[in-house]
N, C-alpha and C positions, 0 to 999 in steps of 0.2 A: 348277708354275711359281709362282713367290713374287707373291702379288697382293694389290693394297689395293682394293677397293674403295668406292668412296664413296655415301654413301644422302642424296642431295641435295632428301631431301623437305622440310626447311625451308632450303631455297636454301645458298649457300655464302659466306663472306671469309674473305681472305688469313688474318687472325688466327685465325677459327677454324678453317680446316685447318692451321694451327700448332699448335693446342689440342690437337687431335685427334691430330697425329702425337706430341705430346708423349707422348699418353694411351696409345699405343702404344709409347712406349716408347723416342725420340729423348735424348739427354741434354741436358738443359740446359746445362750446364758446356759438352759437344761444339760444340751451336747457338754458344752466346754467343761462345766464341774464334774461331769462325769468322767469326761476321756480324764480328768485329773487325780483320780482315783488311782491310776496306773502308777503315782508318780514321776513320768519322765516331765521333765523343763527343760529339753531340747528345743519345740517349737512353739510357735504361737499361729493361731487361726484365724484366715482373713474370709468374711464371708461379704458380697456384696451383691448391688442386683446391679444387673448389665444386660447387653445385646447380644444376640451372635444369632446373623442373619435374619436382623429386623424381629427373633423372637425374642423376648424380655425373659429373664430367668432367673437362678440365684449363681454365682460363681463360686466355690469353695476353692482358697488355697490354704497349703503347710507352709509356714514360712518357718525355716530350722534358723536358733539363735543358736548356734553352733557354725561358724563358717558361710553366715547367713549372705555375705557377697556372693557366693557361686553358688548357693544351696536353695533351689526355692521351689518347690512342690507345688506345681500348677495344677495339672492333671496328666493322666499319663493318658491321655489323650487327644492332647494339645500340646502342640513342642511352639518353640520359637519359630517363628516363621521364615528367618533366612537357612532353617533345618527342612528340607524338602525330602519325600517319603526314605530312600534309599540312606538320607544322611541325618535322618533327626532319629532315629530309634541307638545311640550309642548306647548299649548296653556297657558300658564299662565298669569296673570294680572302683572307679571315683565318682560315680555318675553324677547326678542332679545338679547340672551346669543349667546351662538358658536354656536346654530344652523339656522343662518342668516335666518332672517326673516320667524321666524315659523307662521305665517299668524295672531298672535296676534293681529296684527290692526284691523282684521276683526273678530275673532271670539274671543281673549281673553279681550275684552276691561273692561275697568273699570267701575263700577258705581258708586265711588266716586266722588261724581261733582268740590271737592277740585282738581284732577287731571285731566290732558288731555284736550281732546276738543269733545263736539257732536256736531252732524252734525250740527244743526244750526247756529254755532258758523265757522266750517268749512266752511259750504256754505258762510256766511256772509264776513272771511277773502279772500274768490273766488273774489266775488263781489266789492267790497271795492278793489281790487287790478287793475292795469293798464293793465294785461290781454286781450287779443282779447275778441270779444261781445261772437266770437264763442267757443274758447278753453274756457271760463267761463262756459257759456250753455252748454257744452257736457262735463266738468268735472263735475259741481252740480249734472247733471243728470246722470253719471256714479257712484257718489260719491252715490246719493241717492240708487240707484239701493244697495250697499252694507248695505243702514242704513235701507232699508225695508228687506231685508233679515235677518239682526240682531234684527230688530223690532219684527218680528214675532217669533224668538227663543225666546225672551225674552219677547214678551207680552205687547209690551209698543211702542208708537207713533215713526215713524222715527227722527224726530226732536229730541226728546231726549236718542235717541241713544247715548250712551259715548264712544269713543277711548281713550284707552291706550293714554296716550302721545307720548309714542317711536314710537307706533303704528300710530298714527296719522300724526305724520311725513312723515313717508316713506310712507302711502299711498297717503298721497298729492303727494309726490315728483312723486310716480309712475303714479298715475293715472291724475296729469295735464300734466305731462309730457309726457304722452303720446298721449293729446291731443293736446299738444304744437307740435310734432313730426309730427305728420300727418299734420298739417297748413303748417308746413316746407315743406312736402313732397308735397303740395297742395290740400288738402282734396280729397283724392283719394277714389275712391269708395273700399270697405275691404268685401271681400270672404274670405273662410274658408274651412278646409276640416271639415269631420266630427269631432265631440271631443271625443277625447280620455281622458278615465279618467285611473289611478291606483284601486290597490286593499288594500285589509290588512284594517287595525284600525289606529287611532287618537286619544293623549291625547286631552284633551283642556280643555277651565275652565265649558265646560259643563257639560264634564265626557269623557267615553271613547265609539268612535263613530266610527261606520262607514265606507268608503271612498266610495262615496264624502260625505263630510261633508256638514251639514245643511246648509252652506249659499251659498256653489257654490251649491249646487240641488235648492235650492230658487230660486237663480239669472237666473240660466239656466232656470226653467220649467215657474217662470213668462216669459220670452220671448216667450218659445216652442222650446227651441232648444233640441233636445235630446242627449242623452250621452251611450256613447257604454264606455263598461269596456276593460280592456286587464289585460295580466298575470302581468304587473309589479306590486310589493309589496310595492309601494310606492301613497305617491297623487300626482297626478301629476295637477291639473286644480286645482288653488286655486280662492277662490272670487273675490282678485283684476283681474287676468285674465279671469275669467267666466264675471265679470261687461265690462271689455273693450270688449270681443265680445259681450254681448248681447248689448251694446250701439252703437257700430260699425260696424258691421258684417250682411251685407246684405243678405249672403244666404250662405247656407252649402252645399259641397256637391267635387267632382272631379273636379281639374281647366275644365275649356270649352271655348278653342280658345284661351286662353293667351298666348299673347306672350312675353315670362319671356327678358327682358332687364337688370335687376339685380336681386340679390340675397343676401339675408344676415342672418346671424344666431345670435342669443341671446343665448348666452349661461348659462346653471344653474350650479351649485356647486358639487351637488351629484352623483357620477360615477352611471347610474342606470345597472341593468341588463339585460335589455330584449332589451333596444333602447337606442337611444345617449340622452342624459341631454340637446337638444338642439331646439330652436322655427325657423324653416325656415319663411320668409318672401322673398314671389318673387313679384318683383315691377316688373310693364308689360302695356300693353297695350290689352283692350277686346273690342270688337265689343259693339258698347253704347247701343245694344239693348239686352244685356246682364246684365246690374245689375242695380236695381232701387232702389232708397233711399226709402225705405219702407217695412212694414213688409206684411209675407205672410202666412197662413195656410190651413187648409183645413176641413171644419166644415160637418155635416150630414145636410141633408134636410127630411122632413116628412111633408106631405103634403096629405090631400083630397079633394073632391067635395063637398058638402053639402046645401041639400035645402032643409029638413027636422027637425032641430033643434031649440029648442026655447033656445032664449037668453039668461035663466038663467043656462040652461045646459051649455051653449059655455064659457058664462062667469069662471064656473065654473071649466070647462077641462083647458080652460087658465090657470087660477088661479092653478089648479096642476102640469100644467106642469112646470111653473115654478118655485113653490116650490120643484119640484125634478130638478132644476138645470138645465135647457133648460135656451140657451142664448138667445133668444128671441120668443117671441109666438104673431102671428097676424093674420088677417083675411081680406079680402079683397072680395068687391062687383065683382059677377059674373054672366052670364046668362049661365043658364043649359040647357039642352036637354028639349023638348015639351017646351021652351020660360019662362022657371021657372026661377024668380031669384032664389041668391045662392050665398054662400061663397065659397072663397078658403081657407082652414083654414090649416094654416102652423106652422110650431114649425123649430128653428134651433138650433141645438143639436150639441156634440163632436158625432165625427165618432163612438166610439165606445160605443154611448149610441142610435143608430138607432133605434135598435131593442125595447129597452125598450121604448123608446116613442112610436115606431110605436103599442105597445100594451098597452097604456095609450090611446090614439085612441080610438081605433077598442071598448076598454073596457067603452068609458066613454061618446062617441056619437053615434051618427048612422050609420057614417058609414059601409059596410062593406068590407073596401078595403083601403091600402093608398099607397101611390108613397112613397121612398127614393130613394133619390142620394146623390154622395159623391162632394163637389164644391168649389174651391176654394175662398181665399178670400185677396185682396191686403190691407191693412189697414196700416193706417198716424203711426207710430211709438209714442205712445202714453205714458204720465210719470203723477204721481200725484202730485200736490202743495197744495198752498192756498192763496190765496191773500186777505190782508189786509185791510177792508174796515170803514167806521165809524161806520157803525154796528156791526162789530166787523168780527174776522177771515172768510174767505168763502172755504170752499173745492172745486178745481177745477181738471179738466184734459186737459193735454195740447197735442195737437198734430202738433207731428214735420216730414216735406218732406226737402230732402235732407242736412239735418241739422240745419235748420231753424225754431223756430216754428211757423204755420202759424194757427192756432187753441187754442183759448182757451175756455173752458164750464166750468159753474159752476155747481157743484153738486146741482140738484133738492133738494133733502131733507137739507141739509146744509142749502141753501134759507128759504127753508121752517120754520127751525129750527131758525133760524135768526127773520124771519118775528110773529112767534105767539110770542119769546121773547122778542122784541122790542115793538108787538101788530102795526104792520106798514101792509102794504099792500104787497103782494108780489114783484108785480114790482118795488114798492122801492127800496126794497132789490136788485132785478136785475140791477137799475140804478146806486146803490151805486157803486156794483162792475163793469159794465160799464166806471167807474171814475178810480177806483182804477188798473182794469186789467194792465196798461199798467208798472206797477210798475214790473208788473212779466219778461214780455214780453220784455218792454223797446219801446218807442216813435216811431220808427221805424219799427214796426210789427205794422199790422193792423189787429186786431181779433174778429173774430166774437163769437158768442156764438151757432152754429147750433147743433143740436143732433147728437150725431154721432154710433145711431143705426147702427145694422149690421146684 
């Protein structure tokens, strides 16, 4: 099976895994007509081969012809070098001065709606462009992954999320072009090593934060990926790079059986101290029974026997358990010992909330005993939208296997809230979006609406 994987030991940006896929072997000439597709002539793209710390790689910059004297998109992982960790991250609502793309697209954006572009507007120029079905689908939903991160800093719906202008730029360039890259490269399945983050602080227009900053710990922990720190005094994993693995990145961990056929490097700006400024990518070949387009974790089980309990008590443990945050709570028909029926009555929990459920249990039914185990779980790579219907907006979730989405649901209560303010029937409501789904999805996918408990 055709694989890239990524050696994320000095962190990742959008620019440098452009570098990196360049280095690999992407066309330039291919990239460019395509990012052209979008229509913006803001900027022009500088790709070169260079050094950084003696390893030879490819460097991608944005250079915006718009204000292009203080505008110049290096990587947001390399600043100017008289910019030292605490003072080269200015997130400001002007940013992209000499310290090449201080990650202001994602975290200093603007909320003047006179400037820039939010993601709706974003998503919409995706769509509206000549674009592959697929580079459109996994740029929106890359792109969205950064607008719910900044949505939740700021309190306010992803849609109306605002980008910087400058900002907004180069995160398009970066992030469909990196889904442009990979089409080229064939949609290759993408492994990862573990991520590696920096240390120290960051300005930005939120105040002074951190490393990692709010939106790459957003972007990461909504997936599940975890992040290990190192001594560098730098950030090294910015949003646009935490969004491209958590949308691409099948599994973390030490290559297993690849076998590296190429090699290429993206390289950053900023000479670091402790490791090179640069993103390996090894293109290879893995055994297919090695990486699957979907995502995977590992949730807690709690579980008892029960043939003792009346209904209003069980109703009532359900009912707590998932007010304290249990991912699902259910009960299923059983025959017990001496021919008694009986329930199995189960809770599925984070690993490290076992214990606290299994004594929400023992405290609140009859039993006096309960099973835990630790279990995996393979789950569709799942994103949130809304589709459009004559009733008006519907909240959905969409679930996508091997980059495709083959799932759509519509949010129960959104229906619901639909239905008592229309004064319509429920199923109505379900029929509308029925009609309307395919606006999301596109003619071409056939989706169902199944639950997708877990």
């Amino acid at each position: 099976m055709r694989t890239i994987y990524l050696d994320v030991f000095s962190g990742i940006s959008g620019d440098m895994f452009l570098g990196a896929m360049l280095d690999l072997g992407v066309s330039k000439e291919i990239l460019t007509s395509e990012l052209a597709k979008l229509g913006l002539e803001e900027y022009r793209l500088h790709v070169s081969r260079k050094q950084k710390s003696n390893i030879e790689g490819v460097k991608f910059d944005v250079e915006l012809t718009e204000h292009s004297h203080d505008h110049k998109h290096s990587d947001d992982h390399g600043h100017s070098h008289d910019h030292e960790h605490s003072h080269d991250h200015e997130h400001s609502h002007d940013h992209e001065h000499s310290h090449d793309h201080e990650h202001s697209h994602d975290h200093g954006h603007s909320h003047d709606h006179g400037h820039g572009r939010n993601f709706s507007q974003i998503k919409e120029l995706i769509q509206q462009s000549e674009l592959s079905e697929w580079v459109q689908l996994n740029a929106i939903e890359t792109f969205a992954r950064v607008a719910r991160a900044e949505g939740k800093v700021h309190g306010m719906p992803p849609d109306e999320v605002h980008f910087h202008e400058v900002g907004a730029v180069d995160s398009i360039v970066d992030i469909v072009g990196a889904c442009i890259a990979l089409e080229q490269l064939g949609k290759p399945h993408v492994s990862a090593s573990n991520v590696i983050e920096g240390t120290g602080w960051v300005h930005c227009a939120h105040g002074r934060f951190p490393v990692p900053t709010m939106a790459t710990l957003s972007i990461l922990g909504e997936r599940g990926i975890p992040v290990t720190q190192c001594e560098e005094p730098h950030e090294l994993v910015t949003p646009t790079g935490a969004a491209i693995l958590a949308q691409f990145v099948d599994s973390f961990g030490p290559m297993n059986q690849l076998v590296a056929t190429q090699i290429g490097y993206g390289l950053g700006t900023r000479d670091n101290q402790t490791r090179p400024n640069v993103l390996r990518a090894v293109l290879g070949e893995a055994p297919t029974n090695l990486t699957v387009d979907w995502e995977t974790d590992t949730i807690g089980v709690v579980e008892c026997n029960l043939d003792d309990l009346s209904p209003e008590i069980l109703g009532h443990t359900m009912g707590l358990a998932l007010e304290a945050g249990a991912l699902d709570v259910f009960h299923t028909s059983i025959q017990m010992k001496k021919q008694r029926p009986g329930i199995l009555f189960t809770i599925l929990c984070q690993v490290e909330e076992i214990t606290q459920f299994s004594r929400l249990v023992l405290l609140e039914t009859s039993a006096f005993g309960v099973r835990t185990y630790e279990t995996k779980r393979f789950k569709l790579k799942r994103t949130e939208s809304s589709v459009n219907t004559t009733f008006g907006s519907i909240a959905v979730k969409i679930g996508y296997l091997d980059g495709k989405a083959i799932r759509i649901t519509p949010e129960y209560d959104s229906c619901r809230e639909l239905a008592r303010k229309h004064r319509v029937p429920l199923q109505e409501i379900m029929g509308a979006f029925a009609t309307a789904q395919h606006s999301l999805l596109g003619e071409s996918h056939d989706s169902g609406t199944n639950s997708d408990s877990t």
